[in-house]
N, C-alpha and C positions, 0 to 999 in steps of 0.2 A: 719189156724187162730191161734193169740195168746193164749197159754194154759199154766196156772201158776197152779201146783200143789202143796198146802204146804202138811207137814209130820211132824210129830214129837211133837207132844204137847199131851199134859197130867195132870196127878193129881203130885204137887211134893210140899214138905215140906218145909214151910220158910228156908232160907240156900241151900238148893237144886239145882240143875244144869238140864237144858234142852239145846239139838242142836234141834233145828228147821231145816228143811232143804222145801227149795221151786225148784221144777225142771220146767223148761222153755221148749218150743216148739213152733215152726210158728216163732221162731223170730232168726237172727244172734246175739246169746245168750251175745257174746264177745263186739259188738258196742256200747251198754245199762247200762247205770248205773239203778242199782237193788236196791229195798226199802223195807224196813220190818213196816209197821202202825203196831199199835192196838187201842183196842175200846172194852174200860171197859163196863158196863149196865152202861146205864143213863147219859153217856160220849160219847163225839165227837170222833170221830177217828181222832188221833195221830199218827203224823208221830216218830218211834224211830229211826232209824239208814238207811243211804243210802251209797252205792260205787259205786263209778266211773267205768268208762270202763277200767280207769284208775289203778285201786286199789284204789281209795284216799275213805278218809273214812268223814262219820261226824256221833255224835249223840246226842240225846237229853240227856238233862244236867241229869234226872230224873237215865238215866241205863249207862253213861259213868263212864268206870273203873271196869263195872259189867257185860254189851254183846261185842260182836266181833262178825261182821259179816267180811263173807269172800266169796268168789268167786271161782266155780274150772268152769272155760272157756271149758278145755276139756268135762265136761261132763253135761253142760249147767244148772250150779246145783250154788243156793247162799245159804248162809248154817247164823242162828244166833245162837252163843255160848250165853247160857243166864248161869250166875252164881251168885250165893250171892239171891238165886229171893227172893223176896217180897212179901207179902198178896198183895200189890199195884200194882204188874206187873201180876194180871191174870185179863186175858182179850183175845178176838180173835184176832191172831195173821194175820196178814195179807201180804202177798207178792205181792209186787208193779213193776209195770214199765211205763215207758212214751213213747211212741212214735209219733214223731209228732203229736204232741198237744191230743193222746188219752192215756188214761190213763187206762192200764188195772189190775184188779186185780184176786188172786186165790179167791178159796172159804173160805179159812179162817183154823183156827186149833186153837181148844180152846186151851188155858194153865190156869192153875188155882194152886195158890199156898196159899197151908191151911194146918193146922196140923191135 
């Protein structure tokens, strides 16, 4: 079965830097464009950043110029560089994928960024 693991979230200080990393299983890692949501309290979960199978990238206006998400094929692993973060980007970070028409997600990985 599909199994999305995130990693990597934490406590970090306005300005501060986190890599979030989501590891993938049950699925031909490579054929899938991968997606990082979050979903502040009392907010909708938000789609931020997606890559292609392709590498092509897009993100929401809100962390362009601030995350990089990236992809390593060989080891079925999408990784998001978060920097510059915001009191505004904590929230549960979430790792996405689609496959024919189901949409699966991991369990989530808080990030919360306060002084």
């Amino acid at each position: 079965q599909v199994q999305l693991v995130e990693s990597g979230g934490g406590l970090v200080q306005p300005g501060g830097s986190l890599r979030l990393s989501c590891a993938a299983s049950g699925i031909t890692f490579s054929r899938y464009a991968m997606s990082w949501y979050r979903q502040a309290p009392g907010k909708e979960r938000e789609l931020v950043t997606t890559i292609t199978s392709g590498g092509n990238t897009d993100y929401a206006d809100s962390v362009k110029g601030r995350f990089t998400i990236s992809r390593d094929n060989a080891k079925n692993t999408v990784y998001l560089q978060m920097n510059s973060l915001k009191p505004e980007d904590t929230a549960v970070y979430y790792c996405s994928t689609a496959i024919w028409g189901t949409r699966y997600w991991g369990q989530g990985t808080q990030v919360t960024v306060s002084s």
